[in-house]
Backbone as a chain_set.jsonl record, in Angstrom:
{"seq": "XXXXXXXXXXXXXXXXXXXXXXXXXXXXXXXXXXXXXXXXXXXXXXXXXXXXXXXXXXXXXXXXXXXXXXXXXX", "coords": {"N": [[0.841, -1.179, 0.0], [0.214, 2.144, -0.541], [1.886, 5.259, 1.295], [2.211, 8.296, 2.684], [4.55, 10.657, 3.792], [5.726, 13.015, 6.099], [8.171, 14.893, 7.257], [9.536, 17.55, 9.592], [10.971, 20.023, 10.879], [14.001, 19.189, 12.784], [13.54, 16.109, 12.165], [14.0, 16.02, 9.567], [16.62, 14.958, 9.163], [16.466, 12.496, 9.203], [15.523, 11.59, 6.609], [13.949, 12.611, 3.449], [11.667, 15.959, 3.446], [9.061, 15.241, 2.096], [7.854, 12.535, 1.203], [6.732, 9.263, -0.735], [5.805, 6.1, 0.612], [5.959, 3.024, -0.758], [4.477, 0.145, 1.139], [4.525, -2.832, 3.877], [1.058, -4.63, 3.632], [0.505, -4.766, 6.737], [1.898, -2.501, 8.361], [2.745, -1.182, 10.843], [2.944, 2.07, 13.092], [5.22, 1.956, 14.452], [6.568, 0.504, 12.856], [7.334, 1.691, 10.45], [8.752, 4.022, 12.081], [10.824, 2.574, 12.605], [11.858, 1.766, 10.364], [12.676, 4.436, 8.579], [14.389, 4.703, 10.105], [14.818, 6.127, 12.781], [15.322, 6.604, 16.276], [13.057, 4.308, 18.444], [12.599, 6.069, 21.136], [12.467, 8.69, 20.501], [12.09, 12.038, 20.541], [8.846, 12.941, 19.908], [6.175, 14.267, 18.101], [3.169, 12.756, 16.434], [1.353, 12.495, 13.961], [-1.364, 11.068, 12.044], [-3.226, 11.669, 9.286], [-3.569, 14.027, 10.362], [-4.451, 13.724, 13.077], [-3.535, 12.991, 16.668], [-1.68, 9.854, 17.219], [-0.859, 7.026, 18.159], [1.992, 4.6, 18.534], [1.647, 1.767, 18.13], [-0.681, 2.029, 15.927], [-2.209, 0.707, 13.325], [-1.324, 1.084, 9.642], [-3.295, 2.574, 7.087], [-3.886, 2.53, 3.136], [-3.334, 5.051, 1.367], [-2.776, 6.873, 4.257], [-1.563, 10.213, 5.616], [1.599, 10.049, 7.302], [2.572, 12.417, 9.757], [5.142, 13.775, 10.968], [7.078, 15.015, 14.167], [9.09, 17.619, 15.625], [9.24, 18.331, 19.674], [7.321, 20.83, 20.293], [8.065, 23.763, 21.629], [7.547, 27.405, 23.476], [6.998, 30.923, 23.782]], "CA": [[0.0, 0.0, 0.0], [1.115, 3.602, -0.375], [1.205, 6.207, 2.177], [2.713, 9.496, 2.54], [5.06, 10.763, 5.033], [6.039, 14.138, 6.398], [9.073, 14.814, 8.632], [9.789, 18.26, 10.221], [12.193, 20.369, 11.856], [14.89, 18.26, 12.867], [13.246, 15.209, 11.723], [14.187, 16.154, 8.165], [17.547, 14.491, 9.098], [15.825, 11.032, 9.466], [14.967, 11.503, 4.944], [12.776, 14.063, 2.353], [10.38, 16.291, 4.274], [8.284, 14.806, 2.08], [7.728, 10.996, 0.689], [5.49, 8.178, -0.742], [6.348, 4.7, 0.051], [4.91, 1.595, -0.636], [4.907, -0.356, 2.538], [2.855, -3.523, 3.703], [-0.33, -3.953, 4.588], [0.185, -5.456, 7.639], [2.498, -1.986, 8.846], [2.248, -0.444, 12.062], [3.084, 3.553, 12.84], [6.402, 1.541, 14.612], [7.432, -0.022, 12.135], [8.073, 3.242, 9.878], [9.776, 4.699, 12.651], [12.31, 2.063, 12.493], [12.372, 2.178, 8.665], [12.834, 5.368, 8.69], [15.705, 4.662, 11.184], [14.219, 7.203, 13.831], [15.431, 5.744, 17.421], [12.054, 4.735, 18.999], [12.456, 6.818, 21.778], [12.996, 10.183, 20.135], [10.796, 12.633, 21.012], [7.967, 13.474, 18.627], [4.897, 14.213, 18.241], [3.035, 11.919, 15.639], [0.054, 12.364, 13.552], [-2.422, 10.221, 10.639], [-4.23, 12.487, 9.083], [-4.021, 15.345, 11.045], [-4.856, 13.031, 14.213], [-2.428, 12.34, 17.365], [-1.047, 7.979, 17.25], [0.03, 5.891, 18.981], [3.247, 3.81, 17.989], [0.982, 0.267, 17.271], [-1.361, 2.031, 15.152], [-1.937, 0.384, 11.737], [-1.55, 1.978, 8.643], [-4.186, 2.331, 5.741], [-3.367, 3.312, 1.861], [-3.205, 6.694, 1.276], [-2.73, 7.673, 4.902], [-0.763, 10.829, 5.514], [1.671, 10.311, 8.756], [3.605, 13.909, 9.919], [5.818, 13.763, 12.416], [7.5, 16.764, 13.799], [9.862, 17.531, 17.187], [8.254, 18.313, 20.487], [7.287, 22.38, 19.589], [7.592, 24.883, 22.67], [7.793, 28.553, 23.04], [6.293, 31.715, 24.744]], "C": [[0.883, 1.238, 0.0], [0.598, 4.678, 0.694], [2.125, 7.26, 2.061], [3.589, 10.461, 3.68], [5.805, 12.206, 4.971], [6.924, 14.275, 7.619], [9.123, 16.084, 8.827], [10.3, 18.674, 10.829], [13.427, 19.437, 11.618], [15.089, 17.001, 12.645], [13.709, 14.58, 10.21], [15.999, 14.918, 8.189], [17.961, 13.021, 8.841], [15.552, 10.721, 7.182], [14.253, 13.082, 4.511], [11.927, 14.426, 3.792], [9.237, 15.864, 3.457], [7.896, 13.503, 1.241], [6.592, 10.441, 0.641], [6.514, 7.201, -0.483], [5.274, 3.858, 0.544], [5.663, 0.725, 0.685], [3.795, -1.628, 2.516], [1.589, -3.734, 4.116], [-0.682, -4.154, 5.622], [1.092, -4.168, 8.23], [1.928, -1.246, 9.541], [2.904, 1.497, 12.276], [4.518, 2.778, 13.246], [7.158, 1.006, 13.763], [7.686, 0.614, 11.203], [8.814, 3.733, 10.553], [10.772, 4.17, 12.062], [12.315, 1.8, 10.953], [12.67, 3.101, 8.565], [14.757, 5.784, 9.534], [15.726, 5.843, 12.721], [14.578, 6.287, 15.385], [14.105, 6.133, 17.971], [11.723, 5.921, 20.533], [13.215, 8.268, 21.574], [12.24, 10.97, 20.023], [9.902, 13.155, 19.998], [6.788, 13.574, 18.74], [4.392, 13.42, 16.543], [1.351, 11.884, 15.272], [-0.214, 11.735, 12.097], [-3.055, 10.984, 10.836], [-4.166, 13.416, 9.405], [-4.36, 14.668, 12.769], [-3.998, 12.832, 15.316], [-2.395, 10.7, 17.387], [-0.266, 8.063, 17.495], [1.054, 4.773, 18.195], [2.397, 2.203, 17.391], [-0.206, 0.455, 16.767], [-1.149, 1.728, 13.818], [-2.225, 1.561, 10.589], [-2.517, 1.742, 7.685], [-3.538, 2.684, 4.492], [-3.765, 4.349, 1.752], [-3.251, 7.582, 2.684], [-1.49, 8.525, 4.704], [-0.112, 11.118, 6.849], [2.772, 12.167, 8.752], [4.208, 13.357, 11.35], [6.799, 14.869, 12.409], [7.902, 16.54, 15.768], [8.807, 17.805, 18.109], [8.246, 20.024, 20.378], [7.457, 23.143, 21.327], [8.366, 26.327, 22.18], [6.977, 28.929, 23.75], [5.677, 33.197, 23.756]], "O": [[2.026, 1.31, 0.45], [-0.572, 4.958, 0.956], [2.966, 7.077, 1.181], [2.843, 10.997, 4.5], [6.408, 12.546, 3.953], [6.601, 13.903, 8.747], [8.459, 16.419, 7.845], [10.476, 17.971, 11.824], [13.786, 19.018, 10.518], [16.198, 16.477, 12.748], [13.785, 13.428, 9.783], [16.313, 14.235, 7.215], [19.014, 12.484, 8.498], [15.449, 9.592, 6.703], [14.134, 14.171, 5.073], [11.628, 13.723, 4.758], [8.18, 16.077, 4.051], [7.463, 13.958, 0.182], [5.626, 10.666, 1.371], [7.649, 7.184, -0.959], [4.394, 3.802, 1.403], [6.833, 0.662, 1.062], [2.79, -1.746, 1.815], [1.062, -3.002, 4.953], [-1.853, -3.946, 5.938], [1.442, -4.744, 9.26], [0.886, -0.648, 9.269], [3.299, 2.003, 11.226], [5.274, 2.888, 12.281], [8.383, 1.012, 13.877], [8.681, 0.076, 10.714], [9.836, 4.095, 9.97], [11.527, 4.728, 11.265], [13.481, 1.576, 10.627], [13.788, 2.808, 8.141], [15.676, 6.602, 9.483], [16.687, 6.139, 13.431], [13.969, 5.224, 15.504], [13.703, 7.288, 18.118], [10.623, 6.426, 20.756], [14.146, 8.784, 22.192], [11.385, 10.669, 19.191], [10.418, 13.909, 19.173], [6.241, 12.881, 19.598], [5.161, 13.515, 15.586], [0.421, 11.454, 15.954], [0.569, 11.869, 11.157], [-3.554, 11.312, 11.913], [-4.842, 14.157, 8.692], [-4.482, 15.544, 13.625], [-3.183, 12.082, 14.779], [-3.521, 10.3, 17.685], [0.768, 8.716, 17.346], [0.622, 4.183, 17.205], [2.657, 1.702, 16.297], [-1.019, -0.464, 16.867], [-0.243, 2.212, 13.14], [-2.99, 2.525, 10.598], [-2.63, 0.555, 7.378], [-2.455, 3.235, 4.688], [-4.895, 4.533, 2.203], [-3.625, 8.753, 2.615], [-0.54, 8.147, 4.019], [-0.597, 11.954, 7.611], [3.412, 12.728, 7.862], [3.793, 12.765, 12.346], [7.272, 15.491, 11.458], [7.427, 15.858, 16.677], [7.634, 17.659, 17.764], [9.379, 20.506, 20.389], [6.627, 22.732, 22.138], [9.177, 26.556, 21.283], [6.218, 28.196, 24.385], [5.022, 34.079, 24.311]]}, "num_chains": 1, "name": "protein.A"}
């Protein structure tokens, strides 16, 4: 299946800020991280769709994940 992936900020370092890949259909939001090569505990915030997920959410075709550092400021 194909899905669509968006990295951010400092994330960009991990690949493209922005990509398709075919993946299978049995893939979880974790198991992009670590394709991706992202150490799972690196801080991020993580959305499908526009949505906040969780690390053993499955993927559909044509979702769009973003992921992006942890944002603060005043």
């Amino acid at each position: 299946m194909k899905i669509v992936v968006k990295l951010f900020a400092n994330l960009r370092d991990f690949g493209p800020k922005y990509q398709e890949l075919e993946v299978p259909d049995d893939f979880k939001l974790i198991d992009l991280i670590n394709k991706l090569g992202i150490p799972e505990k690196y801080p991020m915030i993580k959305l499908i769709n526009g949505e906040f997920a969780e690390l053993n959410t499955s993927l559909k075709e044509g979702d769009t994940i973003s992921l992006f550092p942890p944002i603060a400021g005043g």
